[in-house]
Residue, then its C-alpha position, 0 to 999 in steps of 0.5 A: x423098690x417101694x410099693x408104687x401105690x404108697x408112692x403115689x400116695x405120698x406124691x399126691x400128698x405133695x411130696x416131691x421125691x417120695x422113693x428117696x423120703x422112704x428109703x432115707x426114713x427107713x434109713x434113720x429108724x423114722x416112721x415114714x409118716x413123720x419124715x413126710x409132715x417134716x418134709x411139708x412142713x419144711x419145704x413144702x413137701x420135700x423143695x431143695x431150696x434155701x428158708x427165708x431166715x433174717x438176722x436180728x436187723x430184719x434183713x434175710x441171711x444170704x441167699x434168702x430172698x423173696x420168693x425160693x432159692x433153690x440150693x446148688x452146691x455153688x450157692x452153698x458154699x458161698x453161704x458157708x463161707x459167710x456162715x462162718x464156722x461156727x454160724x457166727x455170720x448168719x444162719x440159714x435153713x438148707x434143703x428139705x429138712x431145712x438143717x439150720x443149727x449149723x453143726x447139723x450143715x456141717x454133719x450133712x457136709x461130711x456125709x456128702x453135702x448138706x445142698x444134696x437132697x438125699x444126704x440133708x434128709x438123711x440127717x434130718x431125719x436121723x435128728x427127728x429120730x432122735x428127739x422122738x425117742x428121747x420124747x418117748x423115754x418119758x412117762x406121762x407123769x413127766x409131761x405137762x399139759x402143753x408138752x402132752x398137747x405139742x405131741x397130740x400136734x405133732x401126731x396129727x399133723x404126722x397122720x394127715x400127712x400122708x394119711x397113714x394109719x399109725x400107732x399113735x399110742x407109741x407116741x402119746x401119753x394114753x392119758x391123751x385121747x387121740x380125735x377121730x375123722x380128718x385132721x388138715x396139716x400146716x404148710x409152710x415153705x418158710x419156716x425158720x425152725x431148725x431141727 
């Protein structure tokens, strides 16, 4: 069982179910951190609800509608189903992690459901894990200056977060000088990204 003052840390940081956040990173090899500003930025730290994504005529993809949507095995497969195979009749962020790509909703199906909250964490953050890594395989010298910038972004947002003390130097170039004092992190509960 998680520590019970980590978990009310990260509930007071908003996250909506912080035990299945820690056993799910801990799964994925992704710093608890990380998986809780994916969580935030998502859905708002961690909603089971559907993204507010639109098509290319500005209309919102099924079930997308103002306000949330929460997601239900039902509702998700109706969306699949207008989805199509190969995502070719629209597609929609789905649960915590908000998996877009529909490979990913297809990856999260075979594991038990992308509409389950612990399964789409799973998967999204074992997709984070990865480009993370793959991210930290270069060197310095390979980064621009907006790439050097994106992960300084991407640290902070991590760090304030849930206010963990973290190893930035794993992450980040040591040409980039990490700031000092509070960072504030962006919510957003309908983003359209995929990971």
């Amino acid at each position: 069982m998680a520590d019970p003052k980590l978990i009310q840390r990260l509930q007071a940081g908003g996250i909506k179910a912080p035990e299945m956040a820690i056993a799910e990173a801990g799964r994925a090899g992704l710093d608890l951190a990380y998986a809780c500003a994916l969580l935030q930025k998502e859905s708002g730290g961690g909603a089971n609800v559907f993204g507010h994504d639109r098509d290319r005529s500005g209309r919102y993809i099924f079930p997308a509608r103002d306000g949330a949507v929460a997601v239900t095995e039902e509702l998700y497969r109706e969306y699949k189903r207008r989805r199509g195979p190969t995502g070719k009749g629209g597609m929609q962020g789905v649960g915590p992690t908000q998996l877009t790509w529909w490979e990913f909703q297809d990856e999260a199906d075979r594991e038990g459901g992308c509409w389950k909250p612990a399964v789409n964490m799973r998967v999204g953050f074992r997709r984070l894990a990865s480009l993370m890594r793959a991210r930290m395989a270069l060197t310095s010298r390979d980064l621009t200056p907006s790439q050097r910038a994106l992960i300084k972004q991407a640290v902070d947002q991590a760090e304030a977060a849930v206010g963990l003390d973290m190893a930035r130097e794993s992450l980040m170039p040591s040409t980039i000088a990490p700031p000092r004092g509070p960072t504030a992190i962006s919510v957003s509960t309908a983003s359209t990204s995929s990971i």
